[in-house]
C-alpha positions as CSV (number, residue, x, y, z in Angstrom):
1,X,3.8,-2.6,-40.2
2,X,3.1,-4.0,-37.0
3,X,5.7,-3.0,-34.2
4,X,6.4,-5.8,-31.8
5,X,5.1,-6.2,-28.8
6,X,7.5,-4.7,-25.3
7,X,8.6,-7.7,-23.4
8,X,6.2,-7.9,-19.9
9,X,6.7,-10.0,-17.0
10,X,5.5,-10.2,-13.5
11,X,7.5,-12.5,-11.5
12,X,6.7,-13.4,-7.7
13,X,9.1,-13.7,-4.9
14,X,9.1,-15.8,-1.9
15,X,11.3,-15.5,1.2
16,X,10.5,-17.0,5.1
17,X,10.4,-12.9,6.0
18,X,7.9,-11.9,3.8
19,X,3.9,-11.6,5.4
20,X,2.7,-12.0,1.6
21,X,4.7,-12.5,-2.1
22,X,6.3,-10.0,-3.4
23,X,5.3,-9.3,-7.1
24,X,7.2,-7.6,-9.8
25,X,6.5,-5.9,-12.8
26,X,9.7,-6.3,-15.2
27,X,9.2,-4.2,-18.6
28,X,13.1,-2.9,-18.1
29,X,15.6,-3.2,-15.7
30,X,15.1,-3.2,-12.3
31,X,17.5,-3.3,-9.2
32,X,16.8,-4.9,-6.6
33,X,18.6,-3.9,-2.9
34,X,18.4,-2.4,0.6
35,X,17.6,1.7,0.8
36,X,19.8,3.9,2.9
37,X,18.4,6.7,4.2
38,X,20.4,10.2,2.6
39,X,21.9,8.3,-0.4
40,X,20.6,9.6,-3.9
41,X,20.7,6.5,-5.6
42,X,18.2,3.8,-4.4
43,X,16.9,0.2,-5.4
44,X,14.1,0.3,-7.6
45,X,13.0,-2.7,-5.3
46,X,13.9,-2.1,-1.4
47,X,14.5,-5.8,0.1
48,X,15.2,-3.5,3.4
49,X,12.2,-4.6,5.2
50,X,13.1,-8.8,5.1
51,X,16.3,-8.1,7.2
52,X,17.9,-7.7,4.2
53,X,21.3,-5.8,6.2
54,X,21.6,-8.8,8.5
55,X,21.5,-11.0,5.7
56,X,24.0,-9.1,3.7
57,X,21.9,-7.9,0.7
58,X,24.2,-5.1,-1.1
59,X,22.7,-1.6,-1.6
60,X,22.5,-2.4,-5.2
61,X,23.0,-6.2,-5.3
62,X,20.8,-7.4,-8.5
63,X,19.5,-6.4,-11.4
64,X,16.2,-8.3,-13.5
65,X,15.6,-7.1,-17.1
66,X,14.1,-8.6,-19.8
67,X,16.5,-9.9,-23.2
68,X,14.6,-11.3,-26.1
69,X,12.4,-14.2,-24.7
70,X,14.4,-14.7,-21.2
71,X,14.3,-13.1,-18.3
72,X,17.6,-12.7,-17.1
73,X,19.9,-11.5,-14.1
74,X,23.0,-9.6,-13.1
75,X,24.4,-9.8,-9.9
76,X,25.8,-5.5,-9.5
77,X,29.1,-6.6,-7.7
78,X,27.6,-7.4,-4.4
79,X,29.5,-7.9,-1.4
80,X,28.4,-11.2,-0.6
81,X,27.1,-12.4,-3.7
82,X,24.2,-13.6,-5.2
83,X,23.8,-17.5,-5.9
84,X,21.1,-18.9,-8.6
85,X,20.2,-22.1,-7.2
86,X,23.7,-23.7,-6.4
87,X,25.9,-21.4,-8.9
88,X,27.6,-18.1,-7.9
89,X,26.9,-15.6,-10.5
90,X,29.8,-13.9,-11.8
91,X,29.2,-10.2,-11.3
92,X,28.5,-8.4,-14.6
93,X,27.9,-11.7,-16.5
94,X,23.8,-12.1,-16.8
95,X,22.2,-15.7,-16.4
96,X,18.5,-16.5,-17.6
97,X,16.1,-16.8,-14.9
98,X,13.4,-19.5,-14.6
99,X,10.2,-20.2,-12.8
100,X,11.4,-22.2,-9.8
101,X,14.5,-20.7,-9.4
102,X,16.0,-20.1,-6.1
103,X,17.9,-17.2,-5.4
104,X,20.3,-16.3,-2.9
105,X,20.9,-12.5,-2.3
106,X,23.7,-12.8,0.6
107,X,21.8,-15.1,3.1
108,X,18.5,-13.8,1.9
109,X,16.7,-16.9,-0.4
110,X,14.3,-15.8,-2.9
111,X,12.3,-18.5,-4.5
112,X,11.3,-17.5,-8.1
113,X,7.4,-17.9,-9.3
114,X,6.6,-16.7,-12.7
115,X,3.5,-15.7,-13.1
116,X,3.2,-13.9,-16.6
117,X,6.2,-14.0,-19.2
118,X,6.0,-13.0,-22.8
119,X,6.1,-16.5,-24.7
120,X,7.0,-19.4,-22.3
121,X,4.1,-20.7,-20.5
122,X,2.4,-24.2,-19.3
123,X,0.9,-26.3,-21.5
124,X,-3.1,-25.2,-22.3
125,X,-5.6,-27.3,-21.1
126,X,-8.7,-27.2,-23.0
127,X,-12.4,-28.8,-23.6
128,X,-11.8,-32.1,-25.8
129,X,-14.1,-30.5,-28.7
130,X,-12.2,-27.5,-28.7
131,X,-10.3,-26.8,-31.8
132,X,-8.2,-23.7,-32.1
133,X,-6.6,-21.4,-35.1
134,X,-3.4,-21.9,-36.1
135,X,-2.8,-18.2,-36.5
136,X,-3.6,-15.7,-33.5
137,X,-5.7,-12.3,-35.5
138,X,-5.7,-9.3,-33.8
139,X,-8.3,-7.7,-31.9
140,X,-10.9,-5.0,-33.2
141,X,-11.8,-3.5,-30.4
142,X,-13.9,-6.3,-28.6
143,X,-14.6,-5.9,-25.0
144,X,-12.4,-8.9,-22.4
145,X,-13.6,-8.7,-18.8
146,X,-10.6,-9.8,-16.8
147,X,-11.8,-11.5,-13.0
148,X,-7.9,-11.3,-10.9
149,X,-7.3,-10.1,-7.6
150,X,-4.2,-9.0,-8.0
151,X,-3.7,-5.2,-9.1
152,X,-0.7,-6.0,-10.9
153,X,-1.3,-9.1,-12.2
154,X,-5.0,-7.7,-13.1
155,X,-3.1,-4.3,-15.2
156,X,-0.3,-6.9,-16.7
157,X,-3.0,-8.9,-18.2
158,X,-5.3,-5.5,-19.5
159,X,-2.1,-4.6,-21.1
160,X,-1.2,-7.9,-22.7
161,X,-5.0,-7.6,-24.5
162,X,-4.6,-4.3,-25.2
163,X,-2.1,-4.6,-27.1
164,X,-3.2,-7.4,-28.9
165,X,-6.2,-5.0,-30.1
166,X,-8.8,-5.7,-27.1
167,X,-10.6,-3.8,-24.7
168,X,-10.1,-4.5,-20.8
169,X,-12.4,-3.8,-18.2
170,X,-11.1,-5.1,-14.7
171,X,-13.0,-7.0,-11.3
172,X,-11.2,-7.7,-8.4
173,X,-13.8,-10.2,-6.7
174,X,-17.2,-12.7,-8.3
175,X,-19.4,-10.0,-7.2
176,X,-18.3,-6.7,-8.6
177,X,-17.4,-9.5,-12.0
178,X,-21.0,-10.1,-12.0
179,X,-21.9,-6.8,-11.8
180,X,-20.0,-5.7,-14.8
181,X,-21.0,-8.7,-16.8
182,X,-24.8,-7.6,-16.2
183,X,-23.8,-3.7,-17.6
184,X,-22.2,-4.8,-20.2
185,X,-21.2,-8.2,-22.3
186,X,-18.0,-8.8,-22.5
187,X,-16.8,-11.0,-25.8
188,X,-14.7,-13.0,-23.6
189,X,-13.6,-13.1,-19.8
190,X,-10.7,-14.3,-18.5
191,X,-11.0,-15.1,-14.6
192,X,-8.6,-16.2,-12.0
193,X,-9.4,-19.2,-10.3
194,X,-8.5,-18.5,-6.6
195,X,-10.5,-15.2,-6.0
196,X,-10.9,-14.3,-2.2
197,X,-14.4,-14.9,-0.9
198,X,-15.9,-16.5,-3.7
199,X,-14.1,-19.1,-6.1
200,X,-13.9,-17.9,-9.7
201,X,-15.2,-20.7,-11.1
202,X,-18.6,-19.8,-9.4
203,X,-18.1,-16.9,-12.0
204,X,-18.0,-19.4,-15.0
205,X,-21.3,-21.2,-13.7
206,X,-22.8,-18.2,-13.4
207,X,-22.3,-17.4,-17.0
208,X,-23.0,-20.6,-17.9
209,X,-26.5,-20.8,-16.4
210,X,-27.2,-17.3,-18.5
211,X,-29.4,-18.4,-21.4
212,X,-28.0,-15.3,-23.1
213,X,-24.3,-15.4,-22.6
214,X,-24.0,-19.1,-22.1
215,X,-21.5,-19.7,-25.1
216,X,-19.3,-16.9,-23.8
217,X,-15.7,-17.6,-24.0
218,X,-14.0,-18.4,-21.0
219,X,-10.5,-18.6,-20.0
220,X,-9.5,-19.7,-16.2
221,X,-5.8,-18.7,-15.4
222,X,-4.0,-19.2,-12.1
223,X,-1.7,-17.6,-10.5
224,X,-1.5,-19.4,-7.4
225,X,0.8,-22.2,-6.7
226,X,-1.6,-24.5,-5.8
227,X,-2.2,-27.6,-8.1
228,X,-5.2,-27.4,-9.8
229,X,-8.1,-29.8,-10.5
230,X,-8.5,-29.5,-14.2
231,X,-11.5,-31.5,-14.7
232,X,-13.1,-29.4,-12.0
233,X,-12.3,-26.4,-14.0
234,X,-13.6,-27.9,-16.9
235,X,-16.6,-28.8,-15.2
236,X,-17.2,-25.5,-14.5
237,X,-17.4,-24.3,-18.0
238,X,-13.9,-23.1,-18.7
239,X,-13.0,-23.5,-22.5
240,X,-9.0,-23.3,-21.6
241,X,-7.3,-23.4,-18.3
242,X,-3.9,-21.5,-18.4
243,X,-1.6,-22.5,-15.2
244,X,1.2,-20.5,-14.2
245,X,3.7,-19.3,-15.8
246,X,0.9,-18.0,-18.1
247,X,2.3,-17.2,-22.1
248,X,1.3,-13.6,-23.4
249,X,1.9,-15.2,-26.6
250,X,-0.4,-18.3,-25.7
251,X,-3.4,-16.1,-24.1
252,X,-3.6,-13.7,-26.8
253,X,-3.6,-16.8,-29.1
254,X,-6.8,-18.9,-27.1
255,X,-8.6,-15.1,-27.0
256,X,-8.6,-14.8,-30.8
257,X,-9.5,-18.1,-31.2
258,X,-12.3,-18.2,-29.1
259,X,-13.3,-15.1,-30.4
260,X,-13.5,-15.9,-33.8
261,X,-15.2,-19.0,-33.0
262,X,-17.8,-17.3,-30.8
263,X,-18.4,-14.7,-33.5
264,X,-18.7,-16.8,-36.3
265,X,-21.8,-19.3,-34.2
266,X,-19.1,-22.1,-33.2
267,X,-19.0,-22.9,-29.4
268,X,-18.2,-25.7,-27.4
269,X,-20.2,-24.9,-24.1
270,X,-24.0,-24.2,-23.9
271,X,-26.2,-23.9,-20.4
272,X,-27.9,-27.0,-21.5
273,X,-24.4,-28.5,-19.8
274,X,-24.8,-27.0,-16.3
275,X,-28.2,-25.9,-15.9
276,X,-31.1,-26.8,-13.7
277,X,-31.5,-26.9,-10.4
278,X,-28.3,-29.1,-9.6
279,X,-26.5,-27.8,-6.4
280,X,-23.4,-25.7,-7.5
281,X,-19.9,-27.4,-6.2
282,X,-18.8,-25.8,-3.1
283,X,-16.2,-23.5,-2.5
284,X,-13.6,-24.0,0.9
285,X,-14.8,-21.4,3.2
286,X,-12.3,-18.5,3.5
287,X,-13.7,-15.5,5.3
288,X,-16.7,-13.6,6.9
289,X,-18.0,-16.4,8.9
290,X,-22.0,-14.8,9.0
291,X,-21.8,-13.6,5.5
292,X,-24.1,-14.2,2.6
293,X,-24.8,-13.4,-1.2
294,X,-28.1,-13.7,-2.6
295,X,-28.7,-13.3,-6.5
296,X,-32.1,-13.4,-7.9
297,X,-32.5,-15.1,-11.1
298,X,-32.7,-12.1,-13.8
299,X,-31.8,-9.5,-11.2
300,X,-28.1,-10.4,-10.8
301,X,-27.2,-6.8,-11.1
302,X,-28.5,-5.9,-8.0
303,X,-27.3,-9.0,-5.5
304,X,-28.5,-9.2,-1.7
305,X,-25.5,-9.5,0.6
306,X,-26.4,-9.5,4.1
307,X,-25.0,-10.7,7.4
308,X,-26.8,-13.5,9.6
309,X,-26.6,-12.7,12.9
310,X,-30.2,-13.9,13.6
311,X,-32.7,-15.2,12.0
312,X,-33.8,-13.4,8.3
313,X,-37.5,-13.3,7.2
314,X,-38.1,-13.1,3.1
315,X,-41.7,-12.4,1.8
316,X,-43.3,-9.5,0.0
317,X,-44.5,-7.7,3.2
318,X,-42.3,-5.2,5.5
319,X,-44.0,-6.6,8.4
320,X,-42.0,-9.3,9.9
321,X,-43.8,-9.9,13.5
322,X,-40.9,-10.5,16.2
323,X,-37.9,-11.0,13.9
324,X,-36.2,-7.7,13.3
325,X,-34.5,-8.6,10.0
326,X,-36.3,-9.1,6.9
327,X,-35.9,-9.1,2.7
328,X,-39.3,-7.2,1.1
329,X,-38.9,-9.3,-2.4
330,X,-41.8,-7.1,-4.1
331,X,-38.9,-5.4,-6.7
332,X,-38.4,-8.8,-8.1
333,X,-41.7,-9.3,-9.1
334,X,-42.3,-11.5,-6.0
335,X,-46.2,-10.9,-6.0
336,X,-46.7,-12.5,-9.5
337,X,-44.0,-15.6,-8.7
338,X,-45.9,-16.5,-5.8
339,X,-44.2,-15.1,-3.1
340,X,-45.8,-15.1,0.0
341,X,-45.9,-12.2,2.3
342,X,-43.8,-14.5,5.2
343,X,-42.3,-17.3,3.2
344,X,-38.8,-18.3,4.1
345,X,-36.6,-17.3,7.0
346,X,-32.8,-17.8,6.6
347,X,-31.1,-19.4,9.9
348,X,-27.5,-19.6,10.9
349,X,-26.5,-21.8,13.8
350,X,-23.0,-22.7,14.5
351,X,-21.2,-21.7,11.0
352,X,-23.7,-23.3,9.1
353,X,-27.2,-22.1,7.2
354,X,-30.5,-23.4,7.4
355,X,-33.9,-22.6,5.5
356,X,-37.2,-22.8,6.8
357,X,-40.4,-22.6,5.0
358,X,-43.1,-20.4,6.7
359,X,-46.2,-23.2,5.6
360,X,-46.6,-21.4,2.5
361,X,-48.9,-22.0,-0.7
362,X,-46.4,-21.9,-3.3
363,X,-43.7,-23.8,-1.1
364,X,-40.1,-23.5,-0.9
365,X,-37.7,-25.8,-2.9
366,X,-34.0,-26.4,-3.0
367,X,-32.4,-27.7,-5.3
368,X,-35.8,-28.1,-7.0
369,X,-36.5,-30.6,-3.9
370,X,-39.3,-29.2,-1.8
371,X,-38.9,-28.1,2.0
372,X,-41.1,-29.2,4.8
373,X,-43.1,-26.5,6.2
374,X,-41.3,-25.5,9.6
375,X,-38.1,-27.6,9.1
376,X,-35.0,-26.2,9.1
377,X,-33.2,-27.3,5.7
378,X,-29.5,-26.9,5.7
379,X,-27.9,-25.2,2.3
380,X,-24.7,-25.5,0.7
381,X,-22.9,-22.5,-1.0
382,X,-23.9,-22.5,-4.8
383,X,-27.1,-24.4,-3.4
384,X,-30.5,-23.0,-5.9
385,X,-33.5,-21.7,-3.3
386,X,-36.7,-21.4,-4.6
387,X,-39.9,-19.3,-3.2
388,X,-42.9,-20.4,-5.1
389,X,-41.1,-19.7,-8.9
390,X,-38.9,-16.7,-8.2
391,X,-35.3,-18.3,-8.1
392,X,-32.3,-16.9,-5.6
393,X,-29.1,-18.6,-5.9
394,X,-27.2,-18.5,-2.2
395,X,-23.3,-17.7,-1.6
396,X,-21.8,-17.5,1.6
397,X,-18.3,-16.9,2.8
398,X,-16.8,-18.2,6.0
399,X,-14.1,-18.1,8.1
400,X,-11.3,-20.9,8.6
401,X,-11.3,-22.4,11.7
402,X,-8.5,-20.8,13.9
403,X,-5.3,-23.4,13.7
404,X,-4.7,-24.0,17.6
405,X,-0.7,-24.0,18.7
C-alpha cells in the first residue's frame, strides 16, 4: 500500500523592507515573529530584520501549517493583530491562505506568492499535439534534471519527484545544466525559465538542436511573477509550461506522461523544428557586461567562457602576432574542419560584439551567412558562428544599463 504523499509548499513573501523575497518551506508548522535576544523560545521565521518591532510584529505573532489541501493561518494572539487582506483574524481560529494574499502582521504587509503547493496550481499549457494520460504511474527510477536557481525551490521540486519514484539531479544556471546533460541523459528536465545570466529556454534549444536528445521531455516552470510569453516558450521546445503556483499533483502528472510517451517512441518535438543555422531568440541582458560563452558543436561539455576586454584571436595556432588573447581550436578537431591558423577575432566595442574574418580559405559564416574578410560583423546572443565547418554557438551576458535618479 502506497502511503500518501507529506503536504510541501514553498510560499514567497513580499514586503517594501525586504532587499530580495523571502521564501518558505512549509511541510509543518511554522511561526513566524521577531527574536529577542536571551529568550528560549524563538520564531521559526525571524521578521526582526524588516523593522518588524516598529511595526508591531508580536514575538510569536503567526503560525503557517499545512491542513489537507490548504495552506492555512493562525494568528498566535498577537498584540496588534494580523489582518488577511481586509479581515482581522480571530486569534486561535485558522483561515486558508491563497496566492495573492496580503497579509498584515501589525503594520508589517506581507504579500503572499505561492510558488509550489501540493494540488492547486495554474492551468498547464502545452504543445497542441500533446495528449496526456489520464492516470499519473509512478516512477522507476528514471533520471529528471531539474534547471532552478533557487536552492529551495530547486530541493522542493527534487523532493516532489522523488517521491513520486524519480531520480533528481540539480543545476543552478544554463551552463553547469549543460554540463550535466552532456554526463549524463536525463529522461526528462524540468527548467525554470528566468535563470540568471542565461534564459532557460536557451536550455531547451539547446536540447532541441541535439540530434540525440532532441525528443527529450521538457517541462518550463516559473517561479517568477512576471507574465510569461507562452508561445515563446513553446517556441522554444517546451512540451508544458507550468506558471506559478506550480501543482505537485499536476507536475508529477505531465512527468509520467511524458515519460511514458518518450519511452514508448511517441514525441511531439524533434530538432527538425528548431534546427539549422537560424539565429537563436535573444535573451535581455542581465549581467557581466564583457562576458561570453562559447560552445562548440559536439564538445558542449567543455564550453569556452572568456571575458572581452580586447580583441580575441581563434585559429589552430598559439601564435597570435600583436593580440595577446587567443582560442588554440586544435582539441576540436579544428585542423580537419578547416580551421585556419588566424581565422576569426572576436571584438567588443561599446557593449556590443563583433566578428571579423582574418581573409581566410574556409571563410567565416553566421548564421550560415558568410562574413566579409576584414569586416567587423556584429552577433547577437544565441547567434551560430562558423569557422570553415566547425560550428561554435555564442552566449554573452551583459549588464543593465545603470537607472539614473
Amino acid at each position: 500500500m502506497t502511503e500518501p504523499v507529506p503536504p510541501l509548499w514553498v510560499i514567497e513573501l513580499n514586503a517594501p523592507q525586504m532587499s530580495k523575497p523571502l521564501k518558505l518551506r512549509v511541510e509543518e508548522r511554522v511561526v513566524l515573529g521577531r527574536s529577542v535576544s536571551g529568550e528560549s523560545k524563538q520564531p521559526d521565521v525571524d521578521l526582526a530584520a524588516y523593522q518588524a518591532e516598529d511595526l508591531g510584529v508580536s514575538r510569536q505573532h503567526l503560525a503557517l501549517f499545512p491542513e489537507g489541501d490548504r495552506l492555512m493561518l493562525e494568528d498566535l494572539g498577537s498584540g496588534n493583530g494580523t489582518l488577511l487582506n481586509t479581515t482581522r483574524l480571530k486569534p486561535g481560529e485558522p483561515q486558508p491562505l491563497s496566492h495573492g494574499d496580503h497579509l498584515y502582521l501589525g503594520r508589517l504587509r506581507l504579500d503572499v506568492q505561492i510558488i509550489l503547493s501540493p494540488t492547486f496550481g495554474s492551468s498547464a499549457r502545452k504543445q497542441a499535439s500533446l495528449q496526456l494520460h489520464d492516470q499519473a504511474l509512478a516512477g522507476t527510477g528514471q533520471l529528471i534534471l531539474i534547471v532552478e536557481d533557487d536552492y529551495e525551490v530547486a530541493r522542493a521540486l527534487a523532493q516532489v519527484m522523488e517521491q513520486a519514484g524519480y531520480k533528481a539531479r540539480i543545476s543552478h544556471d544554463v551552463v553547469s545544466a549543460i554540463r550535466l546533460y552532456n554526463q549524463k541523459a536525463p529522461e526528462a528536465v524540468i527548467v525554470e525559465q528566468l535563470l540568471p545570466e542565461i534564459n532557460g529556454l536557451e536550455f531547451c534549444r539547446y536540447v532541441r538542436r541535439d540530434v540525440h536528445g532532441n525528443s527529450l521531455p521538457m517541462v518550463v516552470i516559473s517561479a517568477s511573477k512576471v507574465s510569461s510569453n507562452i508561445p515563446e516558450v513553446m517556441g522554444a521546445g517546451a512540451d508544458i509550461f507550468l506558471d506559478r503556483p506550480v501543482s505537485a499533483k499536476e507536475l508529477r502528472h505531465v512527468i509520467s506522461s511524458l515519460i511514458n510517451r518518450h519511452q514508448s517512441g511517441h514525441a511531439s518535438i524533434y530538432t527538425k523544428h528548431l534546427v539549422g543555422t537560424a539565429p537563436l531568440q535573444g535573451m535581455p541582458p542581465e549581467s557581466r557586461r564583457n562576458a561570453v560563452v562559447l560552445f562548440v558543436a559536439g564538445h558542449s561539455d567543455t564550453p569556452i567562457p572568456l571575458i572581452v576586454t580586447q580583441p580575441v584571436s581563434f585559429g589552430r595556432a598559439n601564435s597570435t602576432g600583436s593580440l595577446k588573447s587567443h582560442v588554440d581550436l586544435t582539441r576540436f578537431d579544428a585542423v580537419n574542419y578547416g580551421v585556419s591558423r588566424l581565422h576569426m577575432i572576436l571584438h567588443q566595442k561599446d557593449g556590443k560584439f563583433f566578428v571579423e574574418d582574418m581573409d581566410t580559405i574556409n571563410g567565416t559564416y553566421i548564421n550560415g551567412d558568410p562574413s566579409k574578410p576584414r569586416e567587423l560583423v556584429p552577433v547577437k546572443n544565441g547567434d551560430e558562428i562558423r569557422l570553415g565547418q566547425l560550428r561554435m554557438y555564442i552566449y554573452f551576458l551583459q549588464d543593465p544599463e545603470p537607472v539614473r535618479p
